[in-house]
C-alpha positions as CSV (number, residue, x, y, z in Angstrom):
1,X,123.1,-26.6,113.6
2,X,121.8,-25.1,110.7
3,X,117.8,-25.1,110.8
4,X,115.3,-25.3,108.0
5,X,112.6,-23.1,109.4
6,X,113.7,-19.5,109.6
7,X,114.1,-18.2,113.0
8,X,112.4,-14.8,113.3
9,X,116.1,-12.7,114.5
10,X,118.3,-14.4,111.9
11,X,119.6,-15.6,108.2
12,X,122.0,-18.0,108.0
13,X,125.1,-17.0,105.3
14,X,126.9,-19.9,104.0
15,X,129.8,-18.1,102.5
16,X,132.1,-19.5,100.0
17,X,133.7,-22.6,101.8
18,X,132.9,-24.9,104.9
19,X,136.0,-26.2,104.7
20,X,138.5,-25.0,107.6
21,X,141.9,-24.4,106.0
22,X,140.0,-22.9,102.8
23,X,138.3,-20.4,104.9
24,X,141.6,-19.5,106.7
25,X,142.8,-19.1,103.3
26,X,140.0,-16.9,102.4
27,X,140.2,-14.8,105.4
28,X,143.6,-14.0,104.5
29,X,143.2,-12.8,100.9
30,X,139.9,-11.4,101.3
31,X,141.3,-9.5,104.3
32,X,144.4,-8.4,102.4
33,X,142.1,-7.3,99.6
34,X,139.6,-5.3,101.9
35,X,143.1,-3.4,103.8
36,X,144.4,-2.4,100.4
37,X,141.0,-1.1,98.8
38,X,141.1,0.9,101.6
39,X,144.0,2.4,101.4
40,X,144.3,2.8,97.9
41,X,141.0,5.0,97.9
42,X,142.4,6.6,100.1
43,X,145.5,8.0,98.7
44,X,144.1,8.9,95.4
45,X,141.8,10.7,97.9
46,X,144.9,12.4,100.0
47,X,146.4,12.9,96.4
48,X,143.6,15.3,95.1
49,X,143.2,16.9,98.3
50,X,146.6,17.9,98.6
51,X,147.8,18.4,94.5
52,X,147.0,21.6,93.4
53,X,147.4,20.4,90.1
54,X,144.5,17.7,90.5
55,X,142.0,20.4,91.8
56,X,139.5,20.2,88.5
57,X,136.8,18.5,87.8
58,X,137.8,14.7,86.4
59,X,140.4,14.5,90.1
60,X,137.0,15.9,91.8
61,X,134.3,12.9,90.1
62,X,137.9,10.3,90.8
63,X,138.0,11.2,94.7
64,X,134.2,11.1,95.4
65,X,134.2,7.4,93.2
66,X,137.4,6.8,95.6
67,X,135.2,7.9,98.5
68,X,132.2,5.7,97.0
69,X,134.1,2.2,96.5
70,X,135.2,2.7,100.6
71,X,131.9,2.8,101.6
72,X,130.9,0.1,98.5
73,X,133.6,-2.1,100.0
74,X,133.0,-1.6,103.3
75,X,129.1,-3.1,103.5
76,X,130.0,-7.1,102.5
77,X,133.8,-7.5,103.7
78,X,133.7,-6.3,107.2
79,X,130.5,-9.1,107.2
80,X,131.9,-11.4,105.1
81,X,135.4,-11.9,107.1
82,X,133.2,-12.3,109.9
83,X,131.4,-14.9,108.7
84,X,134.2,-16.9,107.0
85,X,135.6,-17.7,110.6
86,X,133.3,-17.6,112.9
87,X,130.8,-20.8,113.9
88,X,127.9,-18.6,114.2
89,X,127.6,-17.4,110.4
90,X,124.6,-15.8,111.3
91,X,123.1,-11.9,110.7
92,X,120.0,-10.2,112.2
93,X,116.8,-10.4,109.7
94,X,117.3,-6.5,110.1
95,X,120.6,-6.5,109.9
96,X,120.4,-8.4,106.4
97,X,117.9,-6.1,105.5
98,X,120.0,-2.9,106.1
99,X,123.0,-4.8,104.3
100,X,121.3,-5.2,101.1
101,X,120.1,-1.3,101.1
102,X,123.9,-0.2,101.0
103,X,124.3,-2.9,98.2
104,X,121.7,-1.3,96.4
105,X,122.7,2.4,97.5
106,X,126.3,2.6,97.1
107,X,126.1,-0.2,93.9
108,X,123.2,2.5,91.6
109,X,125.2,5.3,93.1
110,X,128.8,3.6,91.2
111,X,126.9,3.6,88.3
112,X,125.8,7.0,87.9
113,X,128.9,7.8,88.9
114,X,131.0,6.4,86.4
115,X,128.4,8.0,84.1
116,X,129.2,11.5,85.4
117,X,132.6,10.5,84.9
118,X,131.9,10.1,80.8
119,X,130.0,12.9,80.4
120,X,133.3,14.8,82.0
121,X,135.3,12.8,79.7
122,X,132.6,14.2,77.0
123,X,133.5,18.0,77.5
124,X,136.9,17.4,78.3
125,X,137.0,16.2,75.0
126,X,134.6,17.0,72.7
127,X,134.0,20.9,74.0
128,X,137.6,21.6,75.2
129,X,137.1,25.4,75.0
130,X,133.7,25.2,76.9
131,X,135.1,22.8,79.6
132,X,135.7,24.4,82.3
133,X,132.7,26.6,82.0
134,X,130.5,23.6,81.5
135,X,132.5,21.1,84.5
136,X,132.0,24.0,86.7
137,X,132.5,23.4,90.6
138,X,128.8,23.9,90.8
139,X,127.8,21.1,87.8
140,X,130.1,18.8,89.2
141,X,128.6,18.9,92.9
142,X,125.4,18.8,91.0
143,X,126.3,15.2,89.3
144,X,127.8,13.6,92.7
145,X,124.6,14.8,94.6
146,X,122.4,13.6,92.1
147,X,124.2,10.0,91.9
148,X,124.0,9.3,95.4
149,X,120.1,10.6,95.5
150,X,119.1,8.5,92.7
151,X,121.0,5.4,94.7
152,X,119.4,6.0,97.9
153,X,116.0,6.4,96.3
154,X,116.5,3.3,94.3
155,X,117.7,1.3,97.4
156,X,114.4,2.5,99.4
157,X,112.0,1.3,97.3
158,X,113.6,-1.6,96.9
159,X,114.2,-3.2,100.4
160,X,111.5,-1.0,102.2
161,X,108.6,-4.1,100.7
162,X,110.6,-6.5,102.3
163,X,109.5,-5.7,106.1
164,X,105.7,-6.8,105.0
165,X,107.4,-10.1,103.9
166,X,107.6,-13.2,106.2
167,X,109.9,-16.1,105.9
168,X,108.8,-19.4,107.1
169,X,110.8,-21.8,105.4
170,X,114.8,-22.4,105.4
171,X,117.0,-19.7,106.5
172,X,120.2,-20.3,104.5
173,X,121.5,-17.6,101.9
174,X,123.3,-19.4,99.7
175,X,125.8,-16.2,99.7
176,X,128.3,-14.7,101.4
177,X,126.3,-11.2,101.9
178,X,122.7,-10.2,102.1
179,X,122.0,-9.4,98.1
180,X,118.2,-8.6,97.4
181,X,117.7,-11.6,94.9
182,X,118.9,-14.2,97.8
183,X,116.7,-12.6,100.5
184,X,113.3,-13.1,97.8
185,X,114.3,-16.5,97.0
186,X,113.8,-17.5,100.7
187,X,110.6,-16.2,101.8
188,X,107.3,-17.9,102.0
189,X,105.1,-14.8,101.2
190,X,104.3,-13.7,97.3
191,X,107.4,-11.9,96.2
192,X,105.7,-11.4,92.8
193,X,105.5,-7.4,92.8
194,X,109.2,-7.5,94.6
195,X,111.1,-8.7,91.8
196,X,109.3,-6.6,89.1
197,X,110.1,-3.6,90.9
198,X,113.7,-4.9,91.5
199,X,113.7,-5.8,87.4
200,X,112.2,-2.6,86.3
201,X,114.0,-0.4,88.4
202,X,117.1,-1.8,87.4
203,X,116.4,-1.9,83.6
204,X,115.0,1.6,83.7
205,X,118.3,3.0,85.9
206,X,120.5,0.6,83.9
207,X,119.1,1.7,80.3
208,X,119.7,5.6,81.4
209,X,123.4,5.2,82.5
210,X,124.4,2.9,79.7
211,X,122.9,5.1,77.2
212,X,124.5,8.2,79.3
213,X,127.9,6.5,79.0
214,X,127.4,4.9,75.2
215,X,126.5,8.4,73.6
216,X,129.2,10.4,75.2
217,X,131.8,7.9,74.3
218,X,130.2,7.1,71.0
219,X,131.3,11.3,70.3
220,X,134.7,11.0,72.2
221,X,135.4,8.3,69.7
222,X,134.2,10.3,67.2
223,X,136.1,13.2,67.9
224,X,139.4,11.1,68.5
225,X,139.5,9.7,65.1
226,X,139.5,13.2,63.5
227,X,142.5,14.3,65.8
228,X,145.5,14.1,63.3
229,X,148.1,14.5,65.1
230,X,149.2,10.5,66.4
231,X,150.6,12.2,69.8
232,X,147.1,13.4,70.5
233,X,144.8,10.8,69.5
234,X,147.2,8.2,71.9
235,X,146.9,11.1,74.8
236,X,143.4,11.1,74.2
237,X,142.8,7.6,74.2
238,X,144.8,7.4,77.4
239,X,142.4,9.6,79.5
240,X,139.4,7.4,78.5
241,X,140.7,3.6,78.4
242,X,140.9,3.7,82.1
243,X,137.5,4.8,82.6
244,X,135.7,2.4,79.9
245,X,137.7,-0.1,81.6
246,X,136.4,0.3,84.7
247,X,132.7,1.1,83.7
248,X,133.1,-2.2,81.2
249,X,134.1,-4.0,84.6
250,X,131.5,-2.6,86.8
251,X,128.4,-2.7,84.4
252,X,129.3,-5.9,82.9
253,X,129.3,-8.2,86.1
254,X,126.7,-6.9,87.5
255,X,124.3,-6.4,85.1
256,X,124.5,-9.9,84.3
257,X,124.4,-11.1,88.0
258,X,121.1,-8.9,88.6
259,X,119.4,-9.2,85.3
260,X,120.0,-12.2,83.9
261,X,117.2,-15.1,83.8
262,X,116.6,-17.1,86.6
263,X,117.0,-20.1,84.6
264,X,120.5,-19.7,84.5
265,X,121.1,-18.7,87.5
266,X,123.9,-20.7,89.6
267,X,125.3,-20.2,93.1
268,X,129.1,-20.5,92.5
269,X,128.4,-18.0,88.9
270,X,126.6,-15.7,91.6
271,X,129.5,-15.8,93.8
272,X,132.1,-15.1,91.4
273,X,130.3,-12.2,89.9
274,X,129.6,-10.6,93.2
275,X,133.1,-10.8,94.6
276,X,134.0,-8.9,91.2
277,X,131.8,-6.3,91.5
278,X,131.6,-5.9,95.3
279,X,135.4,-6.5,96.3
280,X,137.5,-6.6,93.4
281,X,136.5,-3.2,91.1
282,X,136.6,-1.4,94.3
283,X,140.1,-2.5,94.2
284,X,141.2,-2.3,90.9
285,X,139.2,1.3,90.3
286,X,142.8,3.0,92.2
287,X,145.0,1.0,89.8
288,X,143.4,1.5,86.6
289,X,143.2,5.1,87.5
290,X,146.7,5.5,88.9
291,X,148.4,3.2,86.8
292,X,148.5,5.4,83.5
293,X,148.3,8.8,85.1
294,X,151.6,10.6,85.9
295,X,149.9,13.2,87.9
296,X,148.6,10.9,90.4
297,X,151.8,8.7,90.7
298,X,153.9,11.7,91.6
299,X,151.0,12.8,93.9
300,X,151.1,9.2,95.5
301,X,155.3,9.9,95.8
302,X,154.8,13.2,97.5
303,X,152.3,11.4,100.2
304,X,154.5,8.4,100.7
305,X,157.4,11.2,101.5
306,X,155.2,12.2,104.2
């Protein structure tokens, strides 16, 4: 049974259904799902690795984002199939802890990611004579470094205030994974300073890569529309849609799931915006990349030969 004073080892996850056949269900597609983000990240990672002709810098930014929504997967669905059917849908205080820091790592680390990825889009471009000089194998490290620092660093000061906390009230998350906002709502202790340094650190990190990923599209756009040649503008178009497809994905779901007022806030909305942003784009990142790019499917042929 399900208590209503929190026992000092572990949170309680409710998940999406406590209905048996539904969560067999679940566990099916949500296994399906986490086996195929897998290895779809994976071959587009196998594919630049091995394809000469994918060794620049836009295959280089793909196969670390490949890398990135492994690992992004990888922290709720292991959990989360777990949970959906077993009795015990419990996890350590610790352990729920540690869960939301990869959230918050590998979810700021996307996002600066997919920024790099514009700017790349950017000189690619906007500078295609100064390319390869500016996306140099040196700048490009730079930007994946520098994503993943700025994720960590906004993960640690995030959940490292939540050890002084104390919860002595229910221990249900109404969730099917440890987000920061569910582990707030159920302590007893003033989360006050928490969720302005959650909100400002997210507005501040969210302002800086939308405006990153605004300007350098607002100039590929730009620069597009004064390519005359029809065959060029559609090729050019083509390189980016996938992106801004994927960052309008990504940043839209969960911005609004993080940011938005508490007033509107709802458990099933919740849900459905974390399952898009946490297991589906992690998903559909290899397909809207793939999809239009002949390079990669003949890469993917050449693997599958293996």
């Amino acid at each position: 049974m399900v208590g209503n004073q929190t026992d000092e080892s572990f949170f309680w996850l409710l998940g999406l259904s406590n209905d048996l056949q539904v969560q067999i269900l679940l566990f099916g597609l949500f296994l399906l799902i986490y086996l195929s983000t897998v290895v779809a990240n994976v071959m587009i990672m196998l594919a630049v690795k091995s394809n000469p002709n994918l060794q620049n810098p836009m295959y280089f930014l793909l196969s670390h984002l490949s890398f990135l929504d492994v690992c992004y997967s990888s922290v709720t669905l292991p959990k989360m199939l777990e949970t959906t059917i077993s009795k015990q849908k419990t996890i350590s205080v610790r352990g729920c802890f540690a869960q939301a820091f990869f959230i918050l790592f590998t979810a700021t680390t996307e996002i600066f990611m997919l920024s790099s990825m514009a700017y790349d889009r950017y000189c690619a471009i906007c500078k295609p004579l100064h390319y390869m000089n500016i996306m140099n194998m040196v700048f490009s490290c730079k930007l994946v470094v520098t994503s993943w620092t700025v994720g960590f660093l906004n993960a640690f000061i995030n959940t490292l205030p939540l050890l002084r906390l104390e919860f002595c009230g229910s221990n249900i998350i109404k969730h099917y994974s440890c987000e920061l906002p569910s582990i707030l709502s159920l302590s007893c202790s003033d989360t006050f300073m928490n969720k302005m340094l959650f909100f400002m650190s997210g507005c501040t990190l969210g302002v800086v890569s939308i405006f990153l990923t605004v300007v350098s599209y607002i100039h590929i756009i730009s620069t597009i529309m004064r390519i005359t040649s029809t065959k060029g503008r559609q090729k050019a178009f083509s390189t980016c849609s996938s992106h801004l497809s994927a960052v309008t994905l990504f940043y839209g779901s969960g911005y609004f799931r993080y940011l938005r007022p508490s007033t509107v806030s709802s458990v099933v909305w919740d849900e459905i915006l974390s399952i898009q942003y946490s297991i589906l784009i992690p998903l559909l990142n290899p397909i809207i990349y793939s999809l239009p790019n002949k390079e990669m499917k003949a890469s993917f042929k050449k693997i599958l030969k293996w």
